[in-house]
N, C-alpha and C positions, 0 to 999 in steps of 0.2 A: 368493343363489340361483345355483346353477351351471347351466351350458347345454349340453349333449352336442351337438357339431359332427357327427360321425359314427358315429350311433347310438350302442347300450347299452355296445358293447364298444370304442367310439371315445375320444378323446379330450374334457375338457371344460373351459370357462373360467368362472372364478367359482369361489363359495364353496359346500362343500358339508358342514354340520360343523364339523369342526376340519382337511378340509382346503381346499386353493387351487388349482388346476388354473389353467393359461396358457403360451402359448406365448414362447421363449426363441430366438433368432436361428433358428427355422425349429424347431424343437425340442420336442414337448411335456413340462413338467413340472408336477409333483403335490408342494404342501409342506405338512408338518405344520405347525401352529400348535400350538404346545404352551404350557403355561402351568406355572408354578412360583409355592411359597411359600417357600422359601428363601432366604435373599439372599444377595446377589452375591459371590462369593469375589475377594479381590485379584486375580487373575489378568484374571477376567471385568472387572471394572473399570479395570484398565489397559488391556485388550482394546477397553473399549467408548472410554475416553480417546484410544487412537491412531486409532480410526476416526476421532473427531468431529476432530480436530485436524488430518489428513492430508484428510479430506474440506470441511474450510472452507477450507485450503490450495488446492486441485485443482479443486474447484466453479467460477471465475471464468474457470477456464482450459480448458476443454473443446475450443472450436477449437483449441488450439494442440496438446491429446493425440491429438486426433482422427490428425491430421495424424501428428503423432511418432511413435503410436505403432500406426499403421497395420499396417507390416508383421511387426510382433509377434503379430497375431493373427489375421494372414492364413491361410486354411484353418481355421482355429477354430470356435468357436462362444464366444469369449468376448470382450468389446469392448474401444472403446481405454480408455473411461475406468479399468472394474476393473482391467487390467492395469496401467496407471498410477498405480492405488490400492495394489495387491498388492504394486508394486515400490517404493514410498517408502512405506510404513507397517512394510515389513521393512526397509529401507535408510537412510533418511533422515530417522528420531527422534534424540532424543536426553532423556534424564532417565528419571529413575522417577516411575511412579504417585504423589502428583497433578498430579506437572510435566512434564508429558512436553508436549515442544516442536518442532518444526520445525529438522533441521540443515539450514542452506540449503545450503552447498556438497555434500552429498553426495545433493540431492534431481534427480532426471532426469525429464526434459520431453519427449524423444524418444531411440531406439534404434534404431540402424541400422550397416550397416556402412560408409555413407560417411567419409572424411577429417573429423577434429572439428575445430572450429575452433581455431588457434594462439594461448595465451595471450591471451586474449580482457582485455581491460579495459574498464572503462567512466569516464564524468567527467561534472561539470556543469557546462557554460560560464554564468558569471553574466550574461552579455546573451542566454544562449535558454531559451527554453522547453521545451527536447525535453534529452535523456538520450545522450550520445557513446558508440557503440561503437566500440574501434578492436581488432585483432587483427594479427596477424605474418601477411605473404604471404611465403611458401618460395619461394627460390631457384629452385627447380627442381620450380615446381609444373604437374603435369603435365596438358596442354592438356584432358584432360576433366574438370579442377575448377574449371579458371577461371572460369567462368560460373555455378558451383553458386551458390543466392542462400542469405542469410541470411534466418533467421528469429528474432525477437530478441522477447523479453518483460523486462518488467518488473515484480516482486511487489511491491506495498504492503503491508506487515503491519499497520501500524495501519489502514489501510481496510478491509481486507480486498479488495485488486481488484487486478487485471490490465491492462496495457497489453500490446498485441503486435503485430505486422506478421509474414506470417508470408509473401512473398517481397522482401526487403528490398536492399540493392546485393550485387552480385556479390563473388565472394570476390576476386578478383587486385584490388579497391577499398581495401579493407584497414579502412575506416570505414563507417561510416552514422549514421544519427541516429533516437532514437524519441521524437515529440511526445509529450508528456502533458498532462493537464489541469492548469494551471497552480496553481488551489488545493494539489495533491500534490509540487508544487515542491519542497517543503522539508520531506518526510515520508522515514521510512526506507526506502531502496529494495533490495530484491535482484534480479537480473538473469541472466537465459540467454539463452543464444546456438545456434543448431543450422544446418548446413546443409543445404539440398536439394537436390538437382540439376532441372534446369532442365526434363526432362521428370516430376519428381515422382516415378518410379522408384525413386531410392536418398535416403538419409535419414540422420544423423549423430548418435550419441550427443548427447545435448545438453549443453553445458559451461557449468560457473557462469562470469558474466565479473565478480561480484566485489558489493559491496553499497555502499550511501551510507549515511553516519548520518542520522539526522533532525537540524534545525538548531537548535542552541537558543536559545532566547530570550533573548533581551539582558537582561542586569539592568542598573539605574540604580542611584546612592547617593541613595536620598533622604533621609536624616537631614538634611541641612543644609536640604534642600527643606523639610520640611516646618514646622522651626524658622522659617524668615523667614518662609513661609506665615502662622505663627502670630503674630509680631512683627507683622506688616504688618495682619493684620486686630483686631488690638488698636487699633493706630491709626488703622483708616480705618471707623469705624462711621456715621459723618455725611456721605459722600462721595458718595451717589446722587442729589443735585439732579436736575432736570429732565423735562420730560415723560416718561411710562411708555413706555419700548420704546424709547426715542430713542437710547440709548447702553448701554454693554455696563455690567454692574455693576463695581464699583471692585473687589470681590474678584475676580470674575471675570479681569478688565484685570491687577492686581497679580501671578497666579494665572499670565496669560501672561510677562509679565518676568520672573518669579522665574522661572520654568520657562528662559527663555531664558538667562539668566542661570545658571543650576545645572545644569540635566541635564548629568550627565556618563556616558558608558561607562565600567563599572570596568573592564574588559576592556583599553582600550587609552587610558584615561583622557581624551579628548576630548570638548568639546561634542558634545552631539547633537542640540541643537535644531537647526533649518532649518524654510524655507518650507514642508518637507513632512507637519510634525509635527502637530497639531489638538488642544489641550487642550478640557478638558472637566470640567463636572462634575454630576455624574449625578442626578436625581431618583429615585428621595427618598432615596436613603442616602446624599447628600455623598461619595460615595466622588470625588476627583478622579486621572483617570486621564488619557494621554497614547498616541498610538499612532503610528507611522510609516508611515506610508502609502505611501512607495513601496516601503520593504524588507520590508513585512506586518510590521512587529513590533509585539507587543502589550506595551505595560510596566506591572509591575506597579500595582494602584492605591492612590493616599494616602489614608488616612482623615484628613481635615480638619476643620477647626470653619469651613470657608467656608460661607457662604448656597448651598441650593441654586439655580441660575442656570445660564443659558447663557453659552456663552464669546463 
């Protein structure tokens, strides 16, 4: 049911029919609802693909457009996010209909006329938890940029989420650093960089500073693993003497040697067992598995003929 604000010949909000009355940044507008049996032509369906894709993109990031893209729609009546929408859903695709995907480097976060930032790079230091921006400070950078601050994000694509700080160190700093949640550590990252200037006024194209892989998983050889596994509990079937709970099981125990003994990285062919490593073998499907605990890695699991057991 729709509401007439000022009177017959006024404006109204709500549904009336098939149409929708509501106000729009100070603005009244009137929409048809239409309805069709038709179905959807390629066209409309890559159409509706770049929406959904550019807006699960943009969704996580709204402070940072708000911001960026501010003075794009200054004296308008149109906001920052759709301008943000309008401009990377024509700019910053890539594929045809059903793949149509995210190009990161050519996707923009803010617009403006200030100084973009110089060759911006990023890195991951293995002793932090935060994300390294660093960029080129110019020679001869002129005394009203120096103080311009950064504003730095970070995209997850596999989470679908956003890290950002959006007045960060000064440009003549040349670095800064963006904490993140230490689980996303080792997920694939893309990254932008923008500056502002200090009273908020002016505002900078915003620049890719570059992307991280995600890390992969280590693999083990466990063929050899799994063979003594098998040899070992051929011959230790009579070997659980002694009060119930008192001592670990013999497969279990055999289960940790072998393992100490065998895990090797194929990657760089080294031991890998250590004090940090925790075997296991899992109720009820015997799967026994192994994980690293200080580097989070998860190694694939053996399918054994050991007794289900604790280690």
């Amino acid at each position: 049911m729709g509401s007439l604000n000022n009177g017959l010949f006024g404006a109204f909000n709500g549904r009336v029919g098939n149409l929708v009355g509501y106000t729009l940044n100070g603005k009244n507008v009137i929409r048809v609802i239409g309805h069709t049996t038709k179905p959807p032509t390629l066209p409309k369906l890559a159409n509706f693909q770049k929406m959904t894709v550019v807006n699960e993109f943009l969704r996580k990031m709204q402070g940072f457009l708000k911001i960026g893209f501010q003075h794009e729609v200054l004296g308008t009546d149109r906001n920052t996010y759709n301008e943000a929408l309008s401009y990377n859903k024509k700019h910053a695709l890539k594929g045809e209909y059903p793949n149509i995907s995210i190009d990161y480097p050519k996707v923009m976060l803010s617009k403006g006329s200030l100084r973009p930032a110089d060759h911006p790079i990023i890195s991951k230091p293995a002793t932090a938890e935060g994300i390294v921006f660093q960029w080129e400070v110019p020679a001869h950078l002129q005394n009203g940029h120096i103080h311009d601050r950064a504003m730095l994000l970070i995209h997850f694509p596999e989470s679908k989420t956003s890290y950002s700080i959006f007045s960060g160190a000064r440009r003549h700093e040349g670095k800064d650093t963006l904490y993140i949640d230490p689980n996303l550590y080792d997920e694939q990252m893309e990254a932008y960089i923008t500056f502002i200037s200090p009273d908020g006024e002016e505002i900078s194209d915003s620049v890719y500073a570059g992307s991280i892989a995600k890390n992969p998983v280590k693999e083990v050889n466990n063929t050899e693993l799994i063979e003594k596994v098998k040899t070992e509990k051929e011959n230790t079937t009579h070997d659980n003497a002694g009060p119930a709970g008192s001592k670990k099981s013999s497969a279990a125990t055999t289960a940790h040697q072998l393992l100490k003994a065998s895990a090797i990285d194929k990657t760089t062919g080294k031991p890998l067992y250590s004090s940090s490593f925790c075997a296991r073998i899992t109720q009820p499907t015997n799967l026994f598995q192994f994980s690293d605990r200080k580097n989070h890695n998860i190694y694939p699991p053996l399918l054994t003929i050991l007794p289900a057991a604790p280690c």
